[in-house]
C-alpha positions, 0 to 999 in steps of 0.5 A, spaced: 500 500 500 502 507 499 503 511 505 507 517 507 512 514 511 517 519 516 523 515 521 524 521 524 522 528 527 523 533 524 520 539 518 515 536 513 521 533 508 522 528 513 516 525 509 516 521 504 511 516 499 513 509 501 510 502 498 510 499 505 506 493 507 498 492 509 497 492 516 494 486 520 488 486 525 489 484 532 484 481 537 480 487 538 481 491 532 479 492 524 483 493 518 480 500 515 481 501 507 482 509 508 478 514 504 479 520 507 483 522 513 483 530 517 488 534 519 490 536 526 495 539 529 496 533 533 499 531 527 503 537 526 507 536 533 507 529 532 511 530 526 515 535 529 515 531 536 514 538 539 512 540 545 514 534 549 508 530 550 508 530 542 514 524 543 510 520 548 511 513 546 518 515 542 522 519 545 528 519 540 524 517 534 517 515 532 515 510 534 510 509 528 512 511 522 505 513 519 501 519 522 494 521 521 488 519 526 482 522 524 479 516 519 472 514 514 473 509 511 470 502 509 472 496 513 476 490 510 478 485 515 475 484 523 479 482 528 477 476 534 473 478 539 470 484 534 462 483 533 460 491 531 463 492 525 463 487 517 466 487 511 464 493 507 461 497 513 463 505 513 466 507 519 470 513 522 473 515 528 480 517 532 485 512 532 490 517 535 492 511 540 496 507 533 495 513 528 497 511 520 491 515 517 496 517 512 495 511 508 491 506 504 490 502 509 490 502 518 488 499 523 483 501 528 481 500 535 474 497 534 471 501 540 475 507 537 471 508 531 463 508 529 459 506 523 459 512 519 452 517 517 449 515 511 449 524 509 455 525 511 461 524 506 468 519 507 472 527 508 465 531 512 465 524 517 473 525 518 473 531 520 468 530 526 472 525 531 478 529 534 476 536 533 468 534 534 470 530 541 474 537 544 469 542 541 462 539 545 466 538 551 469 545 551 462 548 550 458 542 555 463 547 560 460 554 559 453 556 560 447 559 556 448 567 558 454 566 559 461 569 556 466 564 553 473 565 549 475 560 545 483 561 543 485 558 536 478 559 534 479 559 526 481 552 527 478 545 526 475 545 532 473 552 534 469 552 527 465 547 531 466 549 538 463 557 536 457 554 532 455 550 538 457 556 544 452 561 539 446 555 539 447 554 545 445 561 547 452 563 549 456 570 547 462 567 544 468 571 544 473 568 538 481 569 538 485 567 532 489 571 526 487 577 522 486 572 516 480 569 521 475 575 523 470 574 518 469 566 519 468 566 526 464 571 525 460 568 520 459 562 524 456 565 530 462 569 534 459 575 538 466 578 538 473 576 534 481 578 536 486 580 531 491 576 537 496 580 534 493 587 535 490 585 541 491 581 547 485 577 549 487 577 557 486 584 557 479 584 554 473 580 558 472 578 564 470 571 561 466 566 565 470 560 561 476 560 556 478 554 552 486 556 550 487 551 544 493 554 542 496 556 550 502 560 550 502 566 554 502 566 562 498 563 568 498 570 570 495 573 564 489 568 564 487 569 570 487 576 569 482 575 564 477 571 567 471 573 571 471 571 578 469 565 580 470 563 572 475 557 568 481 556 564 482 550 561 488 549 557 487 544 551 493 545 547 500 549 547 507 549 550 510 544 554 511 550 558 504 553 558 501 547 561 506 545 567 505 552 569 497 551 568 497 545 572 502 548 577 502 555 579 495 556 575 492 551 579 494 555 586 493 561 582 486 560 581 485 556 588 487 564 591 483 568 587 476 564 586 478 562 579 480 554 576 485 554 571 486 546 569 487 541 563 481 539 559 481 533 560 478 530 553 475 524 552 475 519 547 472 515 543 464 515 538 460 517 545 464 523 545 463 525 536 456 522 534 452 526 537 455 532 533 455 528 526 447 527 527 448 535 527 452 535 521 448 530 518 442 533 519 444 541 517 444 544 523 451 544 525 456 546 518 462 542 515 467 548 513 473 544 510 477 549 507 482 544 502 482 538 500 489 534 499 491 527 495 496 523 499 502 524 495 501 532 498 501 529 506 507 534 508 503 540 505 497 539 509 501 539 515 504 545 513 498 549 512 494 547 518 501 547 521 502 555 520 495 557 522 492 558 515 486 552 515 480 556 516 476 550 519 478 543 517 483 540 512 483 534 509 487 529 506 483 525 500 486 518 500 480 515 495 477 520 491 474 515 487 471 512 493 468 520 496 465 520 490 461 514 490 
């Protein structure tokens, strides 16, 4: 099969279309032949084993060769003790805990993935699991009514995050680059920051802020939230989130705020419900560019550097989406 193959961390020319084996399914897991696989800035630190916990598994090399986590494909081969899925099912999910999405065939966890909605393409289903899974339970936290800032929010996972804190009721500030503004607000913002022109932590006060992209200090954070409101670190520097977990935490405990990880949960509880809403139009799909896999380490760039508006998806079977 073809894959896009790295053995070692580094910039995207470390990437490289190989013929490389198919994968076998174990006990517990099925044999996925991939359509469509999205981009997450998971894949992006991973390439890059940046921050710290990106290497997790591997700290001097990768221990897997293949990115990609964010699946829809159709089910070739099951393994034992696997009775949810047969042959020929659409599926998708998040296989995050084995990745190898960015080829022609991966293996998944069976609990990890979910038959896919019969509305929704092979690339719109892709683009749910990981981004999906962290946009609603970053919103199950805020409260109708309420002030809630979203860092990063031009993104795949604050466009779905901003359309659901707007149907909820909830005055949703968006931060992300000047390129961003008008798409956040096209999809429900109250309010957009230029970061660049405008530091964020000296707006507000916010009742939450959800920091996909955490890079300044807990001082600053706490400075920005309401009394009695939260800050939850999502992604950022190693830095970033020990001084969260740390210094932020005692920070809060004295100040009557809580600044603390999102701990996302994983698997098809957390995105199905979100799907429905897709396949049903009341929740939109923004897929700003679609990639083959030949061009794996230019999707990662341009979700890597900040341009994606919404998500960006790598189209292994284009034939297949189509059908």
């Amino acid at each position: 099969m073809k894959a896009v193959v790295r053995d070692r961390y580094g910039p995207p020319e470390v990437m490289r279309l190989e013929d490389v084996a198919v994968p076998s399914p174990r006990a517990g897991q099925v044999l996925v032949r991939v359509v469509a696989t999205s981009v997450n800035l998971s894949d992006w630190e991973g390439l890059h084993g940046s921050p710290a916990y990106a290497r997790f598994g591997g700290l001097f090399r990768p221990s897997r060769p293949i990115l990609g986590s964010d699946i829809a494909g159709v089910v070739v081969s099951v393994g034992a003790d696997v009775t949810d899925f047969t042959p020929g099912d659409e599926v998708y999910g998040d296989i995050l805990s084995m990745p190898g999405g960015f080829a022609e065939y991966a293996v998944a966890p069976a609990h990890a993935i979910a038959h896919k909605p019969a509305k929704l393409s092979f690339a719109q289903a892709s683009t749910l699991p990981q981004s999906g899974a962290i946009a609603v339970q970053a919103v199950a936290r805020a409260k109708p009514g309420r002030r809630m800032l979203i860092n990063g929010a031009g993104g795949g996972t604050g466009a779905f995050a901003l359309q659901l804190a707007a149907a909820a009721g909830i005055h949703v500030t968006g931060v992300d680059n000047a390129g961003k503004l008008d798409f956040m607000r096209s999809l429900g913002a109250s309010h957009v920051i230029d970061y660049a022109a405008e530091d964020y932590t000296r707006t507000g006060p916010y009742d939450l802020i959800i920091d996909l992209v955490a890079r300044r200090s807990v001082f600053s954070y706490r400075r920005a939230l309401a009394p009695g409101g939260t800050y939850l670190i999502v992604g950022g520097t190693t830095r970033a989130l020990l001084r969260v977990v740390t210094v932020g935490a005692l920070i809060g405990a004295l100040t009557g705020r809580h600044l603390s990880v999102l701990a996302v949960k994983q698997g098809p509880a957390q995105f199905s419900q979100l799907a429905e809403c897709c396949a049903d139009g009341s929740v939109q799909i923004h897929i700003d560019r679609v990639f083959p896999l030949a061009e794996v380490p230019a999707a990662l760039t341009y979700v890597g550097t900040g341009r994606a508006l919404g998500k960006v998806v790598v189209l292994v079977d284009p034939a297949a989406d189509s059908a």
